[in-house]
N, C-alpha and C positions, 0 to 999 in steps of 0.2 A: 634727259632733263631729270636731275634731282632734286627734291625738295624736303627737308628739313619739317615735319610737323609737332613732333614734340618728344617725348623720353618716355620708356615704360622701366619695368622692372620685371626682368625673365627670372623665372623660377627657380634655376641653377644658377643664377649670379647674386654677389650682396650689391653690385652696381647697376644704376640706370641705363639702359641703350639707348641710342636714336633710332625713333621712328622717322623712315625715312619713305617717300613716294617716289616712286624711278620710271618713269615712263618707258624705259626699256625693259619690265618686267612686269607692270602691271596688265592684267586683263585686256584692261580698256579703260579710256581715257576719262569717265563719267562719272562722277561726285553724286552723292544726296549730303546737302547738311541740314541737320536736324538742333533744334535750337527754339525753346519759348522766348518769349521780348523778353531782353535785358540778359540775354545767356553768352553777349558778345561776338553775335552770327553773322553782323554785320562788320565787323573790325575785323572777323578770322576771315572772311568771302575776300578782304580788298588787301589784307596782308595776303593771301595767297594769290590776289591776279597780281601783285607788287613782286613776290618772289620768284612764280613763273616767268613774266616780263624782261627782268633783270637777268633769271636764267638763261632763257631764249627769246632774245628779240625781238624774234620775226614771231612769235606768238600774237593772234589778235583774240580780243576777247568783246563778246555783243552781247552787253546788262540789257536784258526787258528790267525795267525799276519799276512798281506798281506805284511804292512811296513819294519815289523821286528823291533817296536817301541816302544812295548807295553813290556819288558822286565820288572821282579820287582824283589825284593833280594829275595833269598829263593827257586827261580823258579828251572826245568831242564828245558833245551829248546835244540831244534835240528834245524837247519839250512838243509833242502836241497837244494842240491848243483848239478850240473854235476860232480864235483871231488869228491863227496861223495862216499863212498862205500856200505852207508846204505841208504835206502829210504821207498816205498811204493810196497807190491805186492798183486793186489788188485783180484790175481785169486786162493787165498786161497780159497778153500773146507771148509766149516764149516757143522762140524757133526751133528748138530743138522736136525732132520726128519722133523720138522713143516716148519723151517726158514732158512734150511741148503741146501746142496746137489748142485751138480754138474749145472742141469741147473739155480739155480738161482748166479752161480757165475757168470756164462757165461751172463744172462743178464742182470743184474749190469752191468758187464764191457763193453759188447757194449752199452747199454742205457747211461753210463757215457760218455764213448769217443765221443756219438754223439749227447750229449744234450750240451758237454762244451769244443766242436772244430766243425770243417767243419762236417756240417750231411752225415751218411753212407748211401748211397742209400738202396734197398731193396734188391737189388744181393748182396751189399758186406756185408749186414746183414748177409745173409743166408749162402754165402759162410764162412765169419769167424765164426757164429757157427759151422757149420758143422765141420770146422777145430779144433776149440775147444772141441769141444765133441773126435774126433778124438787122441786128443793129450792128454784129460784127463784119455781117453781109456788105451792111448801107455803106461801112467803111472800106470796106476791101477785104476784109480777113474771112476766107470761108474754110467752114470745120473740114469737110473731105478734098481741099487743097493746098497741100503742106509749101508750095510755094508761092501763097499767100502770105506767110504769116511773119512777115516782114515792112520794112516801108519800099523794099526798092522794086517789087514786083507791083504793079497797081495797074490794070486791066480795065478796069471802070472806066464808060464812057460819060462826058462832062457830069461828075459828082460832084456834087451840092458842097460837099468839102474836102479837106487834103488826107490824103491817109494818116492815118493817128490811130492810136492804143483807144479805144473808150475809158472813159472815166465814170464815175459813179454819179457826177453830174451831168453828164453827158446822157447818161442812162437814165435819168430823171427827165431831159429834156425829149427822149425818145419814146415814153410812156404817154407825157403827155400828147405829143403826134399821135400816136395809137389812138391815146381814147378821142381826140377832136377826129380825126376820118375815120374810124372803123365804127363812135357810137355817137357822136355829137355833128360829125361837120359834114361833109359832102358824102357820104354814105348812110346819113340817118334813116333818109326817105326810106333807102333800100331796105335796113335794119326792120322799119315802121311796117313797110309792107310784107317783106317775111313774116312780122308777128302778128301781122290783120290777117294772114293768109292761113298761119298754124293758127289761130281761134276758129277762124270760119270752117276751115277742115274738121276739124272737131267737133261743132254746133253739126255740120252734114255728116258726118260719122254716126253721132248721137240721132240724128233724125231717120236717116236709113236703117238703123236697129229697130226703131220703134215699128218705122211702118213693116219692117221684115216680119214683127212681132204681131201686127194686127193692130198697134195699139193708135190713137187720134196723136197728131202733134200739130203746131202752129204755123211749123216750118214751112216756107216752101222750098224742097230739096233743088226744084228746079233753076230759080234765083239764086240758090244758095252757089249752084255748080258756075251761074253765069259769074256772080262776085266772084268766088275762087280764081275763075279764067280771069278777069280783072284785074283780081291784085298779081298773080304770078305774071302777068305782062309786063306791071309796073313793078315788078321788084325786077326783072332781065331787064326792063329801060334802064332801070337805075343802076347797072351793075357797067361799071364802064371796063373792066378785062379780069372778072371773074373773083379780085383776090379779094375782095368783101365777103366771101362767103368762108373763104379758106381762113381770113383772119377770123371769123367767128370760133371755128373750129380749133385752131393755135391758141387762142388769148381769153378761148371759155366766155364766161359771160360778163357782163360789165360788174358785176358787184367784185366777179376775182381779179382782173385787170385792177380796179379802182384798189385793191386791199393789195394787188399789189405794188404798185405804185405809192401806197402809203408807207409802205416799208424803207421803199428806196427814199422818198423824203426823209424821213426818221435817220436814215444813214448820212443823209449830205449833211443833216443836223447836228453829226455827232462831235464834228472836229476831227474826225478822222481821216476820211478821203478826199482825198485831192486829185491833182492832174501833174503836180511837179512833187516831188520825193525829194526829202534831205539829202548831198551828197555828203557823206562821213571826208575827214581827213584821212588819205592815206597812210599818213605817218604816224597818228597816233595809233597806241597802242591797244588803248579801250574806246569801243564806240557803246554809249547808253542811250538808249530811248527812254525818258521820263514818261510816263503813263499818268501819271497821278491828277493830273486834270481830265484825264476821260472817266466816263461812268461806269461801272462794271461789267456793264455789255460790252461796249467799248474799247476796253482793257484786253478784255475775251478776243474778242477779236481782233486786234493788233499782235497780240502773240500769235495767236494762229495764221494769218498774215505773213509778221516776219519771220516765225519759224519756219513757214511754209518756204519762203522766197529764199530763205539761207538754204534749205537742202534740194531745195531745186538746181539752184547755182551750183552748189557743190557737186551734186549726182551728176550735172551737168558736165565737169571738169575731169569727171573719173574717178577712181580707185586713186588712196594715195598711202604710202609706208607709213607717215605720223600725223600726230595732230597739228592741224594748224591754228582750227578756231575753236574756242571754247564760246559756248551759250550760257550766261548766267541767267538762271529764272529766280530771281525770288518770289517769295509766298506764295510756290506752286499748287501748294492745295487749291488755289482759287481756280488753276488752269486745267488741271489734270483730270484726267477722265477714264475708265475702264476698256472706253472704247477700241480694238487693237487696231481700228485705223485712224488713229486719232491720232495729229501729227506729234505728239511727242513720245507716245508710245511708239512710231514709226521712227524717231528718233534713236530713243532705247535701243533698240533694234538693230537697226541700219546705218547710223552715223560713223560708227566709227572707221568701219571701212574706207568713206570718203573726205577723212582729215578732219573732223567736228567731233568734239565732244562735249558733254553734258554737264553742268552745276546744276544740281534741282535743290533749293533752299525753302524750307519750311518749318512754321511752327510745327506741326503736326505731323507727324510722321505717319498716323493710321489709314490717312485720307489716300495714301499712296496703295497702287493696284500690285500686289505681289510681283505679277508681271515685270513691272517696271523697277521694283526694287530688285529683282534677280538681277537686271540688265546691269544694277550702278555698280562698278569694279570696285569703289571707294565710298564705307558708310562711316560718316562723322559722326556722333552724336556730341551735343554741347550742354546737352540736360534733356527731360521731359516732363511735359507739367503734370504732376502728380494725377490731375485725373484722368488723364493715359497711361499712368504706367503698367498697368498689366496688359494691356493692348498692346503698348509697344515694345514690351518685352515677349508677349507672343509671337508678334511678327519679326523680328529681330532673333527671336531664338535665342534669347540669354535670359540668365536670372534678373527677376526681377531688383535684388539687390547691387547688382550691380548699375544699373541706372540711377539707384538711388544713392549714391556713392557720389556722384558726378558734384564734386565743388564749382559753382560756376564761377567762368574767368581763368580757373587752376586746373583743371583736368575734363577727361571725357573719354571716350571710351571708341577705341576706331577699328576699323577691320579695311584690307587692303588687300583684295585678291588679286594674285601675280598669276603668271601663267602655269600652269601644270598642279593650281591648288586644287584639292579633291574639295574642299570642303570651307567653311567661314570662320576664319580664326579671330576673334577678339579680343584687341589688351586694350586695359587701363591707364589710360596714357597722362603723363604728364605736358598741358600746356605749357609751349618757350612764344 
């Protein structure tokens, strides 16, 4: 696949050449465009999925849109909404044995929720796996039984319901079960008398010190031992096969269960997750998710989400000779993180191998981790806002003058590493 991006002017000629992007020579498949609002970054991103396209058919291309701006003819796109009835349900089970199975759904979804909102301390880590292992249980899917983790094996004797993926509403619905029997409903008593039992131990603790000591107390240690023996009977009456004690232990203490179960409400809240997912059009060319109705957590999380689910599927599939799908991210600085196992550093990385590659679009170039700018074969530049330019002419490694050169809409300045380049060669190119 060849693409046409614009004209320079080489040293030893008085004539312009084309700059040209060859998929059979470049690096790797993966773009950064760089571009302040109004630098035309939006019109070169959808001329270039129109050229590709046209080039290679079977090319698919998946916009995350933050704006909701990046819209072209021919697209499917899906809008989440809070009034949607379709969305995201990111606690699918994937059968796969290497890259599948119950706990790595489970930590996905909390390392999501707590790299892209408020961080989950380490109790309510612990407590909502636990919960989640719990609730993949209730359905059928158990973490150390990989032929579980389907609908057509199902072992469960009369279950309460039909094997199913859980959902984030679903998961909301199993929290509140938790706290009505483990601290509110028919295991209170038990809870009541465990905690009548650890006071009164303690009061007899404190009173056996004193008399050890010589010293008068009120207590009588005697009575004390007889209540002791009282409540521990009545908290074994109350305990009908032991797992009140074991959920104490799993789900922490009511204040971390309740904090977190507030979390999970705040996500069914957000418009995000669902239980039925958009299906795209096969035929089209470009599938876009509108973002721009969710909130900046929100957003956070849906790219991490779908980027996740795209290179799952694909690592899923194999190793393949080209690209097939391009990810377009605009206004990545919002997404992008340092972190090296942060899925789109993981991306950088590892995509290309498995037919996916990269558009990473941003105003700001600085916000980007060297890391991930080494990974991109293709740096576009379409301007930078003056109070970046020495920043991003550090990171970039070219003169500062030359950035400042950039007519916007006429020109920019691109670098296209091919295979066997030692080094990052930069021309001044003229926009067609």
């Amino acid at each position: 696949m060849r693409i046409k991006f614009g004209t320079y002017k080489p040293e030893e000629g008085p004539e312009e050449v084309p700059v040209y992007w060859d998929s059979a020579k470049v690096m790797n498949s993966h773009f950064t465009v760089i571009g302040p609002s109004g630098s035309g970054k939006t019109t070169r991103l959808r001329r270039l999925m129109a050229g590709m396209a046209l080039v290679n058919p079977k090319i698919r291309f998946v916009v995350l849109d933050p704006h909701g701006d990046m819209g072209v003819t021919g697209e499917d796109s899906f809008r989440f909404s809070t009034t949607s009835e379709l969305g995201l349900n990111p606690l699918i089970v994937r059968e796969d044995p290497d890259y599948g199975g119950v706990t790595r759904a489970i930590e996905t979804f909390i390392k999501t929720i707590s790299r892209t909102s408020r961080p989950l301390g380490s109790k309510q880590e612990h407590t909502l796996h636990n919960i989640l292992l719990d609730l993949y249980a209730y359905l059928g899917f158990h973490a150390d039984r990989p032929e579980t983790w389907n609908y057509r094996f199902d072992d469960r004797h009369n279950p309460e319901m039909s094997k199913r993926h859980p959902t984030v509403k679903t998961l909301k619905w199993f929290m509140e079960r938790k706290l009505t029997q483990v601290f509110l409903g028919t295991s209170s008593e038990t809870v009541a008398a465990l905690d009548d039992l650890s006071r009164k131990l303690r009061s007899m603790d404190r009173a056996i010190k004193k008399e050890i000591r010589g010293e008068e107390t009120s207590v009588d240690v005697d009575k004390l031992k007889d209540k002791c023996r009282e409540l521990f009977e009545r908290f074994l009456e109350g305990m009908n096969d032991g797992q009140e004690v074991s959920a104490l232990f799993r789900y922490g203490n009511k204040d971390v269960l309740q904090s977190c179960y507030e979390r999970i409400c705040n996500l069914e809240r957000s418009g995000l997750f669902r239980a039925d997912t958009y299906v795209f059009d096969p035929s089209a060319p470009i599938w876009r998710y509108d973002l721009s109705a969710l909130s900046s957590d929100g957003q956070r999380m849906a790219v991490d989400f779908i980027l996740d689910e795209i290179f799952s599927t694909a690592r899923g599939e194999g190793q393949k000779p080209e690209t097939e799908i391009f990810i377009l991210l605009d206004e990545t600085h919002k997404f992008i993180t340092s972190e090296p196992d942060h899925i789109i550093s993981v991306l950088a990385r590892e995509a290309r191998k498995f037919g996916l590659g990269l558009i990473l679009s941003s105003q700001n170039l600085t916000d980007f981790p060297d890391e991930i700018l080494a990974q991109m074969g293709t740096k576009f530049v379409l301007g930078v806002d003056p109070i970046f330019l020495d920043r991003a002419a550090k990171k970039l490694k070219v003169d500062t003058r030359r950035l400042e050169r950039i007519q916007t809409h006429k020109s920019s300045i691109i670098a296209i590493k091919n295979k066997g380049d030692s080094g990052t060669r930069w021309l001044d190119m003229t926009l067609v």
